[in-house]
FIKE-266463 format. One record per residue (C-alpha): x, y, z; residue number from 1. Coordinates in steps of 0.05 Angstrom, whole numbers, plus 5000, padded with zeros to 4 digits. Each point is the difference from the previous one (the first is absolute). Example, Ala and Ser with C-alpha at 12.3 -4.5 7.8 and 13.67 -1.06 7.14 Angstrom:
2
[atom [5246 4910 5156] 1]
[atom [5027 5069 4987] 2]
***
This chain:
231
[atom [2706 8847 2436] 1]
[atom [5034 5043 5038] 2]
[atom [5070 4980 5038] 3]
[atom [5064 4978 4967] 4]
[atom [5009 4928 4977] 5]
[atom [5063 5002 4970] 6]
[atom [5064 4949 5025] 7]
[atom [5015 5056 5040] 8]
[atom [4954 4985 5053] 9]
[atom [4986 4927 4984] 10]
[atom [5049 4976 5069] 11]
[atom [4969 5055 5035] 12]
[atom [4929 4966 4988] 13]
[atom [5023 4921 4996] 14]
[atom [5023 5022 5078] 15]
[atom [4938 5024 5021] 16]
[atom [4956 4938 4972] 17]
[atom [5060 4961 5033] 18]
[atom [4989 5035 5075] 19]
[atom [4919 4994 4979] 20]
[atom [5007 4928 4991] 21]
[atom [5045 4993 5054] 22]
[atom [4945 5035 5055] 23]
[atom [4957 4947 4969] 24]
[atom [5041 4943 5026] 25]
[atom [5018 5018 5049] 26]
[atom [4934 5009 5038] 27]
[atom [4971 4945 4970] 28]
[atom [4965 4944 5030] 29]
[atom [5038 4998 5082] 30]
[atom [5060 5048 4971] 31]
[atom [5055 4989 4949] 32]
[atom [5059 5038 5016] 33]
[atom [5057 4963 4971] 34]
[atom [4963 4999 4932] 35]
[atom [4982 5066 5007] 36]
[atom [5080 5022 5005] 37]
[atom [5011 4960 4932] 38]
[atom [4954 5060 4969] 39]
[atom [5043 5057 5043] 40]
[atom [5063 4975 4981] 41]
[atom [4978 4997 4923] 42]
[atom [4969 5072 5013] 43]
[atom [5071 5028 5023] 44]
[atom [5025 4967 4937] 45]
[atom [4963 5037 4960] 46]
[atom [5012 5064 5042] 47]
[atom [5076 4995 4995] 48]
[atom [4996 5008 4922] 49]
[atom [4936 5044 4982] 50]
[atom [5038 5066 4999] 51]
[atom [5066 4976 4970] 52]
[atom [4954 4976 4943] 53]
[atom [4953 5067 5001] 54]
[atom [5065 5046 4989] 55]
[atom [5009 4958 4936] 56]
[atom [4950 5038 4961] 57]
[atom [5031 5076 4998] 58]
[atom [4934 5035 4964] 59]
[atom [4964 4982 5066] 60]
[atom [4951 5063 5010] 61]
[atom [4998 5039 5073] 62]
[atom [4924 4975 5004] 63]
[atom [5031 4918 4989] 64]
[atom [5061 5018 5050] 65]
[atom [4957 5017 5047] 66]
[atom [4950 4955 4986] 67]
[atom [5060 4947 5015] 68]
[atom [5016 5039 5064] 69]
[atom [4925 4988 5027] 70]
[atom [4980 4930 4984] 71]
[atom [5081 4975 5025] 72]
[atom [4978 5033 5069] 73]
[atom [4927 4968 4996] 74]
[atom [5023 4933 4976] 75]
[atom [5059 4993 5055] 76]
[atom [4939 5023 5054] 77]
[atom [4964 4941 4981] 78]
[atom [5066 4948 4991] 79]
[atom [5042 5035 5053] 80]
[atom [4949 5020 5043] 81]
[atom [4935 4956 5002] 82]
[atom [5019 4931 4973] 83]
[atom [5058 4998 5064] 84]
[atom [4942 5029 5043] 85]
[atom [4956 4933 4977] 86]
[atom [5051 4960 5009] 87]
[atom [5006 5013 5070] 88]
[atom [4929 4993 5009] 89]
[atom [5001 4926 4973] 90]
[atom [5059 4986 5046] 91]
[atom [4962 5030 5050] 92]
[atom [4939 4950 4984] 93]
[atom [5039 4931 4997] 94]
[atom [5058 5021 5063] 95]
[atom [4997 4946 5037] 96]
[atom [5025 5035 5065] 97]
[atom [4943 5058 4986] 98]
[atom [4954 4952 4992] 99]
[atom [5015 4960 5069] 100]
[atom [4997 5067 5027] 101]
[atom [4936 5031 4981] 102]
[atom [4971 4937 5015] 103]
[atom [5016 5004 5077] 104]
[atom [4958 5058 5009] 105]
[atom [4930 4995 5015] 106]
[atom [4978 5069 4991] 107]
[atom [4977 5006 4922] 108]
[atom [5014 5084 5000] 109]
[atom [5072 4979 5032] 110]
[atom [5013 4958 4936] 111]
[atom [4970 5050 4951] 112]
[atom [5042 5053 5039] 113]
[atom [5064 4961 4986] 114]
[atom [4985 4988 4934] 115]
[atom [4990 5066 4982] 116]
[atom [5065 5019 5034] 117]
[atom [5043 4958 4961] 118]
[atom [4965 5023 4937] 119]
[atom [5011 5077 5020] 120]
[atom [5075 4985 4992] 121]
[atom [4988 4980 4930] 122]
[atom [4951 5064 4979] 123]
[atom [5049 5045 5023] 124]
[atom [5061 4970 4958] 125]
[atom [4960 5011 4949] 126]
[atom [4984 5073 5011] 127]
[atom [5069 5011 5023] 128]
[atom [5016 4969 4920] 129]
[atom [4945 5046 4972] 130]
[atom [5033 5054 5032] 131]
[atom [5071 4991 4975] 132]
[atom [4966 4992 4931] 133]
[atom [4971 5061 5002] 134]
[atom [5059 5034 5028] 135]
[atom [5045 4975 4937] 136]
[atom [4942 5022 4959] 137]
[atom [5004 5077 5022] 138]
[atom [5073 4992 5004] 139]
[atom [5012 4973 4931] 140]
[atom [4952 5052 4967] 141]
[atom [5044 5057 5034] 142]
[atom [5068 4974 4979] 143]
[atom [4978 4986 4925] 144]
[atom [4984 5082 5003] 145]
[atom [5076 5011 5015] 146]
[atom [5034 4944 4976] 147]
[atom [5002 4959 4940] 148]
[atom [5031 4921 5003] 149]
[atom [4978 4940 5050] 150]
[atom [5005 5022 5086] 151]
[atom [5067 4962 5024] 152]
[atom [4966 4986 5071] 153]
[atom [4934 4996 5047] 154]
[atom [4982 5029 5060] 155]
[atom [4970 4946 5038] 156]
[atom [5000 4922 4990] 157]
[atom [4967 4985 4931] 158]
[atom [4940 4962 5003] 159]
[atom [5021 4956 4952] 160]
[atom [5053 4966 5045] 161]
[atom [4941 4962 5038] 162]
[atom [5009 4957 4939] 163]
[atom [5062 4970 5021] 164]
[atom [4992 5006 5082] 165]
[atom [4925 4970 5011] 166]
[atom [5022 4929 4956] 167]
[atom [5061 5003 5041] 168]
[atom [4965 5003 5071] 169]
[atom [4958 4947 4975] 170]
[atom [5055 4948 4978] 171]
[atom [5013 5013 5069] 172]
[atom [4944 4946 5027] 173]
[atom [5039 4947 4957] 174]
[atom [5058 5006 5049] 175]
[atom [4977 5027 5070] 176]
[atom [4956 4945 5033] 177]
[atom [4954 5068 5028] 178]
[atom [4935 5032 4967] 179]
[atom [5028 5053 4966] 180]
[atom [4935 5044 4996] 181]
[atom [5018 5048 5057] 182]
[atom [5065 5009 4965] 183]
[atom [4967 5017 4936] 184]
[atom [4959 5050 5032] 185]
[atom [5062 5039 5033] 186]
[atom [5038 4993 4933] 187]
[atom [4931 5041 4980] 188]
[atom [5013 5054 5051] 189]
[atom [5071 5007 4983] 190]
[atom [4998 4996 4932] 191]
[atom [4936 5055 5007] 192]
[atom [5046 5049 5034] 193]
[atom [5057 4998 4956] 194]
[atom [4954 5018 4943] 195]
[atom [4987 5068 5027] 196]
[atom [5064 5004 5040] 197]
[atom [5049 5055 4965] 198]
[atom [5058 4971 4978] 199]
[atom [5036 4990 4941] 200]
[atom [5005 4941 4952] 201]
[atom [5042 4999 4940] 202]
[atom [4966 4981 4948] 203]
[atom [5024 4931 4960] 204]
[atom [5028 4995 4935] 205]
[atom [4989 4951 4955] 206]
[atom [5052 4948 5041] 207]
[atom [4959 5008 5061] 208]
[atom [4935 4990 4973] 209]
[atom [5033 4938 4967] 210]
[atom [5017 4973 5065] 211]
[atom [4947 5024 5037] 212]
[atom [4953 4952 4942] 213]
[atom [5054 4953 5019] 214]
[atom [4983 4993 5067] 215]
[atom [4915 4996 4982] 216]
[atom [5015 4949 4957] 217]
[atom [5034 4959 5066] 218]
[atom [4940 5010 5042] 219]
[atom [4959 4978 4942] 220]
[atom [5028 4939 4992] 221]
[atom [5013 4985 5072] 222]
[atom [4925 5025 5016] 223]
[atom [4977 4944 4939] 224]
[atom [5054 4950 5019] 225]
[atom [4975 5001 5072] 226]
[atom [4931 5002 4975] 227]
[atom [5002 4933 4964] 228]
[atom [5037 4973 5059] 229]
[atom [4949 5010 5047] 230]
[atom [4942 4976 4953] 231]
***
């Protein structure tokens, strides 16, 4: 076969099936959302600790380094990327005030138009994460030529952080009495530009990802907590 299937790459792949599955959910039946950010929060999990456990193995070949480099970049596309994407659309699907709003208009191509409208927001946060993918891709490639050891920074937002900000907007319905669709949308746009924005982050060390899992593991259990509540 070819690929790598070492424990290298196994986080790497146990995200993707995770943002897979979580797509799944999420747009099943009338829309999912809250189950499918269970699947995105386990997916940034497994993000924060795939290349801390790849640099373990030091006879790693150029052709696996940058075979790690590609499928990271593909995998956070469809975690980072996609599975947030869905999850909007399922909001969008069971928002009540959406809802009560498409259904005052009497003109079928005036509902289909709006539709589409608030599903353009979520196509382009998702090229705007392909692009800042790339970008790191091309970027990565040229710095490895040059210099040897891990970056210490990004240019741009990491796509990854949608992780930790999309559960977060969401734990927001639990304590604002408003639909907070609309709000997920613009925390789409925003989030979309900072991904391509050029700034600089400073990359975390091993303390910051610790608290950064920290903080996932909160929303998790509020997001579940709440979840049970409201059964």
């Amino acid at each position: 076969m070819i690929g790598f299937y070492d424990y290298t790459v196994i986080l790497t792949y146990l995200s993707l099936l995770s943002a897979t599955t979580g797509i799944v959910v999420a747009l099943s039946g009338g829309g999912h959302p809250y189950y499918g950010c269970f699947f995105l929060l386990f997916s940034g999990l497994c993000d924060a600790f795939d290349g801390k456990v790849a640099r373990t193995k030091k006879a790693r070949t150029r052709t696996e380094m940058n075979f790690g480099i590609q499928i990271d970049s593909l995998s956070d596309l469809v975690a980072f990327g996609v599975l947030p994407a869905c999850i909007g659309t399922a909001l969008i699907r069971v928002s009540p005030l959406i809802n009560a709003a498409l259904m005052g208009i009497s003109i079928p191509w005036h509902i289909a138009a709006g539709k589409l409208c608030l599903h353009a927001v979520l196509v382009l946060y998702v090229l705007t994460a392909m692009i800042r993918l790339a970008y790191f891709n091309v970027t990565e490639q040229e710095r490895q030529t040059t210099e040897t050891g891990a970056r210490t920074d990004y240019l741009g937002l990491p796509v990854t952080s949608a992780a930790l900000i999309f559960p977060f907007v969401l734990l927001l319905q639990y304590i604002l009495p408003a639909d907070i669709t609309l709000f997920y949308l613009g925390t789409a746009v925003l989030t979309g530009l900072l991904f391509i924005s050029p700034f600089h982050v400073r990359k975390p060390g091993l303390r910051g990802i610790l608290v950064m899992v920290g903080i996932g593991a909160v929303e998790f259990l509020l997001l579940l907590i709440w979840k049970v509540l409201c059964r």
